[in-house]
C-alpha positions in Angstrom: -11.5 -10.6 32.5 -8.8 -8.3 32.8 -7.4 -6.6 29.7 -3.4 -7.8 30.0 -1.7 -5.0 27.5 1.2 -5.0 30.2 1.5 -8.2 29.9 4.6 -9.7 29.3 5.3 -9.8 25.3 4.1 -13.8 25.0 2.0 -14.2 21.9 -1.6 -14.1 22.7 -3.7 -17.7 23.0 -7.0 -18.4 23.8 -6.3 -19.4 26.7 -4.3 -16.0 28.3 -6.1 -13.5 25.9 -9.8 -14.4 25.2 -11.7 -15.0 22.0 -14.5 -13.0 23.3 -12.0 -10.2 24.1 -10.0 -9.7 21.2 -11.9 -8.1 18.9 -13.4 -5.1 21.3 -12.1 -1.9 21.4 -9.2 -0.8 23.1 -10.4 0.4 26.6 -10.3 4.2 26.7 -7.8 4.2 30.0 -5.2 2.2 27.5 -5.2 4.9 24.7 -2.0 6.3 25.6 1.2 7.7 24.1 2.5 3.5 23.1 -0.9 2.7 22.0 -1.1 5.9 19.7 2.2 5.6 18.0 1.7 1.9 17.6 -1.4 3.0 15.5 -0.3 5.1 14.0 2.7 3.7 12.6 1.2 0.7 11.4 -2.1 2.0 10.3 -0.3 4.4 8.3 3.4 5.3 7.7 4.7 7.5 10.9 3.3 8.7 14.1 5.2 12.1 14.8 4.3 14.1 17.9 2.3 16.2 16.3 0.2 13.2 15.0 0.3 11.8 18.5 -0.7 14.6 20.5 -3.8 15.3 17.9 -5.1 11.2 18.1 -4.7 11.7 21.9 -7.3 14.4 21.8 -9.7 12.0 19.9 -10.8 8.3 20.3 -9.3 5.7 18.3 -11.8 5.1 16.5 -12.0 8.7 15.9 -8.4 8.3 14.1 -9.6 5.7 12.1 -12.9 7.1 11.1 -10.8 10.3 10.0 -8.0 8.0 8.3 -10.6 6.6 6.3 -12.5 9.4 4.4 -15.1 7.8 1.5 -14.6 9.4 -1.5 -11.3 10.7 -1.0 -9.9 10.2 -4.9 -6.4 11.2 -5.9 -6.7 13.9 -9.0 -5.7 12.6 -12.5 -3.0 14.8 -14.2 -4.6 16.7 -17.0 -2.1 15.3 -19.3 -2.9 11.5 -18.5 -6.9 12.3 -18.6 -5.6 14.0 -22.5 -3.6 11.0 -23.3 -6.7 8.7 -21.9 -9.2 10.2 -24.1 -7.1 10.4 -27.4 -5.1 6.9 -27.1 -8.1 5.3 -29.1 -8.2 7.5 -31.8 -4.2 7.7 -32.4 -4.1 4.1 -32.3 -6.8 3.6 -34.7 -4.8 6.3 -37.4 -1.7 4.3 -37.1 -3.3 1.1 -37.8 -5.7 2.5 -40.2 -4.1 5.0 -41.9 -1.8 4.9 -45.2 1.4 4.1 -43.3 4.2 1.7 -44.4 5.5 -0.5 -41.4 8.7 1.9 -40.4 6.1 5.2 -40.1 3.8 2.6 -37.8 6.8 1.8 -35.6 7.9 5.2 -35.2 4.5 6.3 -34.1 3.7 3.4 -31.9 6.8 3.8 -30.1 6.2 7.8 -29.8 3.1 7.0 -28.2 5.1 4.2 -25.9 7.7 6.8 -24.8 4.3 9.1 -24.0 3.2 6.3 -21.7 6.4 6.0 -20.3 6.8 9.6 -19.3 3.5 9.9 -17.8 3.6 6.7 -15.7 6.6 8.3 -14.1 5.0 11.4 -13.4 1.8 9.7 -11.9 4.1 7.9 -10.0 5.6 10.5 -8.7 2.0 12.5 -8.3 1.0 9.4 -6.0 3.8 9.5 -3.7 3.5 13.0 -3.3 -0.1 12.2 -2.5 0.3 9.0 -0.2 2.8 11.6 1.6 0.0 13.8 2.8 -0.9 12.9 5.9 -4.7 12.8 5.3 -4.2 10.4 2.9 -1.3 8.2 4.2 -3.6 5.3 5.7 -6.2 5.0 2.8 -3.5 5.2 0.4 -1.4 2.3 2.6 -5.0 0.4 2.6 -4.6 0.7 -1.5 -1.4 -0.5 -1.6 -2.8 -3.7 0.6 -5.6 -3.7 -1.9 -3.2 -3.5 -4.8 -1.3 -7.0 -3.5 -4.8 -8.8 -3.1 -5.9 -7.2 -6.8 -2.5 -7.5 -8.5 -1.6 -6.6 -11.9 1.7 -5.4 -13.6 2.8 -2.6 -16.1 4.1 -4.9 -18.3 1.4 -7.0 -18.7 -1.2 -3.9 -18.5 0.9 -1.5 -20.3 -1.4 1.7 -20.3 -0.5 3.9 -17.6 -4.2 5.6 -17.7 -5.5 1.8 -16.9 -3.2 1.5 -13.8 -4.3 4.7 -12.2 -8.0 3.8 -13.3 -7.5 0.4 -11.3 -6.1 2.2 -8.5 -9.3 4.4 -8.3 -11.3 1.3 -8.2 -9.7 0.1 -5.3 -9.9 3.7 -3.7 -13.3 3.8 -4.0 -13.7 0.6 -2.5 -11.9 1.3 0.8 -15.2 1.8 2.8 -17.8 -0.3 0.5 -19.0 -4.3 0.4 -15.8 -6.5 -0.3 -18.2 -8.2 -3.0 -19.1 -5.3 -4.4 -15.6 -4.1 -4.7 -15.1 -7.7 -6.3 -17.6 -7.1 -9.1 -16.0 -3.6 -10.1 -12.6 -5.1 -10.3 -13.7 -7.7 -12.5 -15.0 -5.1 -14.8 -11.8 -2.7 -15.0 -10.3 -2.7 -17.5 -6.4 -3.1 -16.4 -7.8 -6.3 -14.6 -9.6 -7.8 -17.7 -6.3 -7.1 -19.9 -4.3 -9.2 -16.7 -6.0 -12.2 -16.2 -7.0 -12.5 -20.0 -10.8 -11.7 -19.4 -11.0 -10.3 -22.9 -10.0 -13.4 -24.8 -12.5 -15.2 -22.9 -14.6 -16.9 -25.4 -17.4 -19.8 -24.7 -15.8 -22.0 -27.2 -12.4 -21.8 -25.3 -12.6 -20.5 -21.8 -9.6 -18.5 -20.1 -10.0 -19.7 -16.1 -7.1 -17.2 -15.6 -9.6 -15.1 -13.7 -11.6 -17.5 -12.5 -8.9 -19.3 -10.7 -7.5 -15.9 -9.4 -11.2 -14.8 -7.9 -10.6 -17.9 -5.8 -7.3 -18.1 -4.8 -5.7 -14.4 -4.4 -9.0 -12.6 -4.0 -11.8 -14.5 -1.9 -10.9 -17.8 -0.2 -7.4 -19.2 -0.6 -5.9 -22.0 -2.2 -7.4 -25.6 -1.5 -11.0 -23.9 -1.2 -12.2 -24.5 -4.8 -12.1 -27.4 -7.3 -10.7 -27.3 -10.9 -14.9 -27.9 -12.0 -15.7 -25.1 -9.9 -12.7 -23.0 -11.8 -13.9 -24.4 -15.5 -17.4 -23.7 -14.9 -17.1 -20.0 -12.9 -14.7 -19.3 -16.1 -18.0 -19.2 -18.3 -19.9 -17.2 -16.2 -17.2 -14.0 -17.0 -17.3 -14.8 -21.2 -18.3 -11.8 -22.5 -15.7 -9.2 -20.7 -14.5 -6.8 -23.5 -12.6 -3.5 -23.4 -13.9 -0.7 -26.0 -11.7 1.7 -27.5 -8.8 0.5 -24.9 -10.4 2.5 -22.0 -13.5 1.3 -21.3 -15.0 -1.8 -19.6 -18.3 -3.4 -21.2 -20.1 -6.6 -21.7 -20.5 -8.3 -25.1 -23.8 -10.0 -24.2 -23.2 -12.6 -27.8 -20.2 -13.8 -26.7 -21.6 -15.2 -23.3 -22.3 -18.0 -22.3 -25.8 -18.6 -21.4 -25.5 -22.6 -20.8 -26.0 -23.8 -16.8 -23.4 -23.9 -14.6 -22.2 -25.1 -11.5 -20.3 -23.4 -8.8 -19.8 -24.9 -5.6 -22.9 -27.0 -6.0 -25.3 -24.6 -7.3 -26.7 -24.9 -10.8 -27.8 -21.8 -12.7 -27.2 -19.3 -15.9 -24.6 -17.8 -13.6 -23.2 -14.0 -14.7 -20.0 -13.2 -13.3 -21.3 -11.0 -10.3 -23.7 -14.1 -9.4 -20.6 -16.2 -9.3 -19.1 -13.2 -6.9 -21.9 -13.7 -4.7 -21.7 -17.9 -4.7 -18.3 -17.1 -3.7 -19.1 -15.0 -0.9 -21.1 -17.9 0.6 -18.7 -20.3 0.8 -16.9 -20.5 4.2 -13.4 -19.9 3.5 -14.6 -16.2 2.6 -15.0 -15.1 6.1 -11.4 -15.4 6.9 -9.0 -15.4 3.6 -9.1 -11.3 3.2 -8.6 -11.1 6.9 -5.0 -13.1 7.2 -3.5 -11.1 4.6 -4.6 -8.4 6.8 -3.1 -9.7 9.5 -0.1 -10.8 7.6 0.6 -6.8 6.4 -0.8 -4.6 9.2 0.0 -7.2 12.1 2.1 -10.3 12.0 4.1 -12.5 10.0 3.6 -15.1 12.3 0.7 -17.3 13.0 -2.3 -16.1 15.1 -4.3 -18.4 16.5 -7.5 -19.6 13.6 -10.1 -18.9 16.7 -9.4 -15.7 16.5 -9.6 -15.2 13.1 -12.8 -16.4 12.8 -14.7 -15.1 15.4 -13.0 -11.8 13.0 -14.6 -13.7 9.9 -17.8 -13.9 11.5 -18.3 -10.5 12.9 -17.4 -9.5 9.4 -19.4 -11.4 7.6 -22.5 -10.3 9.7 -22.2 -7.1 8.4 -22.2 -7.7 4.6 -18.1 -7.6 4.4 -18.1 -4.5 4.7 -14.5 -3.0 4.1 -15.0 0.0 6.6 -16.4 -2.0 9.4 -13.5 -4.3 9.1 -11.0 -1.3 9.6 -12.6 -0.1 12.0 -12.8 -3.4 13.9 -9.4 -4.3 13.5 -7.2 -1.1 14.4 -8.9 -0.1 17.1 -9.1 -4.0 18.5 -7.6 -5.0 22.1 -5.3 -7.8 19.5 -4.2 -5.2 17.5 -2.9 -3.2 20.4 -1.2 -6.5 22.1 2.2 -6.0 23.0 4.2 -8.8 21.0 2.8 -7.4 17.9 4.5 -4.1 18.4 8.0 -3.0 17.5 8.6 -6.4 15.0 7.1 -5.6 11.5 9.4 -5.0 8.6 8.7 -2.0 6.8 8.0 -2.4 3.0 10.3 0.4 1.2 7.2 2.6 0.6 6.7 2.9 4.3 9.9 3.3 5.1 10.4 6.7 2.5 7.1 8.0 3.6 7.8 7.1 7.0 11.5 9.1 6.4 9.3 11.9 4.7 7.0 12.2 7.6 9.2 11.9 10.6 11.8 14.4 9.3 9.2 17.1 8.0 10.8 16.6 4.5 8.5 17.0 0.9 8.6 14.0 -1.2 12.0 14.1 -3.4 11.0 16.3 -7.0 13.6 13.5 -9.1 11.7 10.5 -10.7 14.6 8.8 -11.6 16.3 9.1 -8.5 13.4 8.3 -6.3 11.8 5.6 -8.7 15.2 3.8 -9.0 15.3 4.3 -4.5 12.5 2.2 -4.9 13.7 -0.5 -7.2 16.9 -1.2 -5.4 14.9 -1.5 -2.2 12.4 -4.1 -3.8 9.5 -2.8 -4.6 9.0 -1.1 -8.0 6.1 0.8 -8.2 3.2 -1.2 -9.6 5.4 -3.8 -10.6 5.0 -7.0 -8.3 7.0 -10.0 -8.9 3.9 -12.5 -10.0 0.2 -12.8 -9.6 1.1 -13.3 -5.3 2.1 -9.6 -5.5 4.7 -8.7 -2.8 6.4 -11.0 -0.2 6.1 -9.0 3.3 8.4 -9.0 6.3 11.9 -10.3 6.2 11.6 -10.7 2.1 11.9 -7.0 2.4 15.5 -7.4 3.3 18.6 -8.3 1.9 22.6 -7.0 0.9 20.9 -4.9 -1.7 17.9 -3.8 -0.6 20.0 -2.7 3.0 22.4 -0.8 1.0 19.5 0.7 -0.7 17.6 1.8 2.3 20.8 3.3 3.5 22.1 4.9 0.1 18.1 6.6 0.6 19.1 7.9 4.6 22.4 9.2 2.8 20.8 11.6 0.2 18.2 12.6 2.9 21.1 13.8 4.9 23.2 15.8 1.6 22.9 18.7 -0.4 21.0 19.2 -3.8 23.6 20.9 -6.4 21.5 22.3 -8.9 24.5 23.0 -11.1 24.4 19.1 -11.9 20.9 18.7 -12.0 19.5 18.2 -15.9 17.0 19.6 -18.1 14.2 17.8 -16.6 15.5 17.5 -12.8 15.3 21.8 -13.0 12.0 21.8 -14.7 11.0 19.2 -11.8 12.4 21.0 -8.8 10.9 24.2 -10.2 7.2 22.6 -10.7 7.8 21.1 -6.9 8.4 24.7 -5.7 5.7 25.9 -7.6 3.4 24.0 -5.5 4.9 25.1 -2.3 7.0 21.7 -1.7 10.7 22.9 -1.5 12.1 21.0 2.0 13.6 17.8 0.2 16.9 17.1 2.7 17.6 17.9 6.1 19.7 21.3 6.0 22.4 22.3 8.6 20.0 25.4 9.6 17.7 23.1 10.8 20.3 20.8 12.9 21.7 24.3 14.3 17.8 24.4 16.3 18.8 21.5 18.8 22.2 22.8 19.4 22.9 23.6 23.3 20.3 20.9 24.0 21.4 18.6 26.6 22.6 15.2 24.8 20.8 12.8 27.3 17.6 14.7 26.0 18.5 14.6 22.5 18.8 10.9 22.8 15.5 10.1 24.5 14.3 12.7 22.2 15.2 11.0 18.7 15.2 7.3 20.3 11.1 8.1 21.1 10.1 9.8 18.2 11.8 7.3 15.8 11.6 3.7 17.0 9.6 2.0 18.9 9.5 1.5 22.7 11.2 -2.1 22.5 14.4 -0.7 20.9 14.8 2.7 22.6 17.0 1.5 25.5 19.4 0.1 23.2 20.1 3.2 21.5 20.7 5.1 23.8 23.9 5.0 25.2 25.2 4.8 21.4 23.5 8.2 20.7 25.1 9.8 23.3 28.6 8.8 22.5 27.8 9.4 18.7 27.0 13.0 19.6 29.5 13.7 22.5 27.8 17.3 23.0 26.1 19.5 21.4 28.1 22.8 21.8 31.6 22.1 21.1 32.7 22.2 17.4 31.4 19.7 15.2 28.2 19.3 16.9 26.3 20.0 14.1 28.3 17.2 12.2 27.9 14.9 15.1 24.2 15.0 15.4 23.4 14.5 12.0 25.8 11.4 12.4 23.7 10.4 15.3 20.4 11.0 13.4 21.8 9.5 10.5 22.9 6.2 12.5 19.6 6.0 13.8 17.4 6.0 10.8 20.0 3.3 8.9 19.6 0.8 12.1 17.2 -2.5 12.6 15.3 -0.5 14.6 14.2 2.0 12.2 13.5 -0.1 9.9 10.3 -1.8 12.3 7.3 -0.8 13.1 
């Protein structure tokens, strides 16, 4: 059968794109400028020339190997590892020591403002660190992880817990799905969530339970209440010690039989993982809400999702294989699914950071606040779902907020205005070499004289997609005009600016 990537831009079927087919890799004469950008932008946040030029060089699955490192962990600030290891012990003197109640509130809400500060500085160390472009994919794979495994700060509280979960799901990038499965339902930010810890045999919580089966391994309508009630018991016996640490209370669980999907046993919670694991709606849940955040909104055909299921399946659910599988698959590379996915608002700052060479913006409240206007507050989901993809992303507000973020990219930094802690901030960001926040007029100046038909192919190429580029570019070139007269410098950036705020853009 011959491979139809120049097809026209109808949706895959069976029956024009083959089952058998879709999940090979992408022929080697078809890895190509379009099909490098295309993964590159949606396997991670950007695809640059640079970027471009260095996949070319390599495979696909090459890139994807190299996007995926094992064991590639984001360093924890020694403040919150300070924080994490005296929390217990400062809790323990307020509650314990000879306090009255107004020296116990003033302490507890020092050590909430504590928390507070450092959640915005570890939020602010992950962006820096999702920005680097050896970790942009694996870190975008986390962030899918984090809408499968969700929790929220102000259910968990504990900054130290969140980043703790977050390593979890690091770590589990390139292991057994089940496996990753177990050691979430040990961590202790997830068994504070979904109510593990008051989990008793007496009166079981089936908040976890219920989530295992919906959000994590099979989907809605692919359990039964009984199956809930009685996987519930299997997990009695989850505790947190001194607030940081996971372990298992063996008296308060329960030892009694019970039955999960039809088998009988003294089921522990990890047994109950892998009873899960065998049930048929596990081959294919993970997969369409991989689909549904790398791909497609819209429906692909069940066929090929489970000849995906099974292939997975076959080799133990393994999380790297499945990567692997799916980005450098003949589907993945299809034409209609190129050029028509909304950016969430974390891949469209990175994606901002990365195509216009700029270091991740030094100001919490500035960048964090960026983030809450577009719609997605870091490590803050609406519900247990997590995050609604594609056109939930956008909005009056969240539009105005994506611009208002093009704007500031675009302006000058007065450090006269700046405060205390925006100083202390940009100075620790130029300690560590990161000092290019905005896009100066210096480097504008470097394209002037350049022919405005090539600046227009130029920026319509390197920042949208091929679908959108001929729309562009007659606008571009009136924007701009020239690019020697006076002005020009003003005029591009217009151009530039105009680009980056437009529907396009704002695709991947």
């Amino acid at each position: 059968m011959k491979l139809s990537l120049d097809m026209s831009y109808s949706k895959p079927t069976p029956q024009t794109f083959s089952v058998e087919d879709a999940w090979k890799p992408l022929p080697t004469g078809y890895w190509r400028v379009d099909t490098a950008q295309h993964l590159l932008r949606r396997m991670g946040f950007s695809a640059t020339p640079k970027a471009v030029k260095s996949a070319l060089k390599k495979s696909p699955k090459h890139s994807i190997e190299q996007a995926f490192q094992p064991n590639a962990l984001m360093p924890k600030s020694e403040a919150l590892a300070e924080f994490e290891s005296t929390i217990h012990t400062r809790y323990r003197e307020i509650y314990g020591g000879d306090y009255d109640s107004d020296q116990k509130r003033i302490m507890s809400n020092k050590l909430r403002r504590e928390d507070e500060e450092l959640f915005r500085e570890y939020a602010m160390d992950w962006f820096v660190y999702a920005r680097d472009p050896k970790h942009s994919a694996q870190e975008k794979f986390v962030l899918f992880l984090q809408d499968i495994f969700v929790v929220e700060r102000p259910t968990v509280k504990e900054c130290y817990a969140l980043y703790n979960l977050q390593q979890t799901l690091r770590e589990g990038t390139t292991i057994d799905y089940p496996e990753l499965c177990k050691r979430v339902s040990r961590d202790p930010a997830m068994v504070r969530y979904l109510d593990l810890n008051k989990n008793t045999t007496r009166k079981p919580n089936e908040n976890f339970a219920r989530e295992l089966f919906e959000l994590f391994i099979l989907g809605e309508g692919n359990y039964t209440e009984a199956d809930i009630k009685e996987a519930s018991r299997a997990f009695t016996g989850y505790r947190i010690k001194d607030r940081t640490d996971f372990f298992f209370q063996r008296n308060l669980h329960d030892k009694g039989v019970k039955t999960v999907f039809n088998e009988q046993g003294n089921w522990n919670g990890d047994e109950v993982i892998d009873i899960t694991f065998r049930q048929p709606a596990a081959k294919t849940f993970l997969i369409r809400e991989l689909i549904k955040f790398y791909l497609t909104e819209d429906t692909v055909p069940e066929t090929y999702i489970e000849a995906l299921g099974e292939l997975w399946a076959n080799n133990n659910f393994n999380l790297g294989y499945l990567l692997k599988t799916f980005f450098q698959s003949r589907l993945f590379f299809h034409p209609t699914y190129r050029g028509n996915l909304v950016k969430s608002p974390i891949h469209f700052y990175l994606g901002l950071c990365h195509d216009l060479n700029l270091d991740v913006v030094p100001f919490d409240s500035r960048l964090l606040r960026s983030m809450r206007i577009m719609g997605q507050d870091f490590y803050n989901p609406p519900n247990v779902r997590g995050w609604l993809y594609g056109e939930y992303w956008i909005n009056s507000t969240t539009i105005s907020g994506r611009r208002q973020v093009v704007d500031y990219l675009f302006s000058k930094i007065n450090e006269k205005n700046l405060n205390g802690n925006e100083k202390r901030d940009l100075k620790r960001a130029r300690e560590e070499k990161r000092g290019d926040f905005l896009v100066t007029d210096e480097r504008l100046n470097q394209v002037l004289g350049t022919a405005i038909d090539d600046l227009a192919e130029h920026f319509t190429s390197y920042f949208i997609t091929e679908h959108s580029r001929a729309n562009y570019l007659e606008p571009l070139q009136s924007i701009m005009n020239d690019s020697k007269s006076e002005g020009a410098t003003r005029r591009i950036r217009n151009a530039i600016i105009a680009l980056l705020q437009s529907p396009a853009y704002n695709l991947s």
